[in-house]
Structure formats: structure tokens, C-alpha cells
N, C-alpha and C positions, 0 to 999 in steps of 0.2 A: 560543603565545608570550605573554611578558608584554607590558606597556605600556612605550611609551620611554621612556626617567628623563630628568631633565637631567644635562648633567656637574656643574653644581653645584646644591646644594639652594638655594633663594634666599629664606632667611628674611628679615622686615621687624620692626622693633621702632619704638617709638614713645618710646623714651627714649636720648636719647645717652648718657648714660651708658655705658649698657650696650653700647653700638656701640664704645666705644670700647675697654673691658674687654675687649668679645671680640679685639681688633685687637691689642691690647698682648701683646708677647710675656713681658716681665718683670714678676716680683710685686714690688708695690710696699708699706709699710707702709699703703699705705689699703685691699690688695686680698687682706691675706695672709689674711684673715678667710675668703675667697671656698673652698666645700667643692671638693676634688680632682674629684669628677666636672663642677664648672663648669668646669675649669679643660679639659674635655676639648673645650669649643668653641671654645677659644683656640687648641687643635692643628688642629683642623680645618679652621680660618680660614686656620692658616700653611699647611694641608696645603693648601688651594686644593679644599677638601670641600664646606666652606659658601662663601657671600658675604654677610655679616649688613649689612644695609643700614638706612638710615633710615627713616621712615613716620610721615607727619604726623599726630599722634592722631584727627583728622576723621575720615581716611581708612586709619583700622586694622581692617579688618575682622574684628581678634579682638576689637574689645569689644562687639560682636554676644554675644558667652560670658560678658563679663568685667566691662559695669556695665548698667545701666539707662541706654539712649537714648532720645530723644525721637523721636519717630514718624517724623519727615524721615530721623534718622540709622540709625532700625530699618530702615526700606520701603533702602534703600542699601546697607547691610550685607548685606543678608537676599538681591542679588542675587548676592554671591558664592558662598553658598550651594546658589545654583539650578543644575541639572546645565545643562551646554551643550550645543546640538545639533552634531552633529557629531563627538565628541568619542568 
């Protein structure tokens, strides 16, 4: 058998903006720009698929991927990484 999923995938982002695009059900002239397959986590959001949520940049453990951290904020990140026991 596989692994248990959640019911929802519980993405975190680290820019409001975007928390808030994904939330918005209507295009608006600042978001008409945005390509059709973004627009498919907008349906997701209303579908109760995702739950796209806030994440204070400190504490984003995608930019472990995504800049150069100082050594405090590598050794931090680098723990979500690590498999858990139990698990």
C-alpha cells in the first residue's frame, strides 16, 4: 500500500502576493497577464485541493534551493531536509 496523503497539499510561500492571487477567484487587469496553467491553482484553492498559506522568508525552507544562506540559516533549512525517524 502507498503512504497516507493529506486531504490537502499544504503549500507555503513567502510572498503575499502570490497568497493572495492564488485566493482570488476573478482576473483582474493587473493579473490578466498571469499564464492559464497558473491560473489552475486558483481552481484548486476554490476546489479545497490546496491551502496556499503564508511563510515568513526566515523560515522558507525552499531557499535552501533558491539563494545563498548564511551558515545559521543553511545548518536550519538543511534540517527539513533530513529524513525523520519513524516516518
Amino acid at each position: 500500500m502507498g503512504a497516507p496523503t493529506p486531504t490537502r497539499i499544504p503549500p507555503s510561500v513567502d510572498n503575499t502576493g502570490a497568497v493572495e492571487l492564488a485566493k482570488e477567484r476573478k482576473v483582474t487587469n493587473r493579473s490578466r497577464h498571469i499564464a492559464r496553467r497558473h491560473l489552475k491553482v486558483r481552481e484548486y484553492v476554490a476546489d479545497g485541493v490546496i491551502a496556499v498559506s503564508h511563510i515568513g522568508t526566515e523560515d522558507n525552507p525552499a531557499d535552501i534551493f533558491t539563494k545563498p544562506l548564511e551558515a545559521a540559516a543553511f545548518q536550519k533549512h538543511r534540517l527539513f531536509l533530513m529524513p525523520r525517524s519513524g516516518v
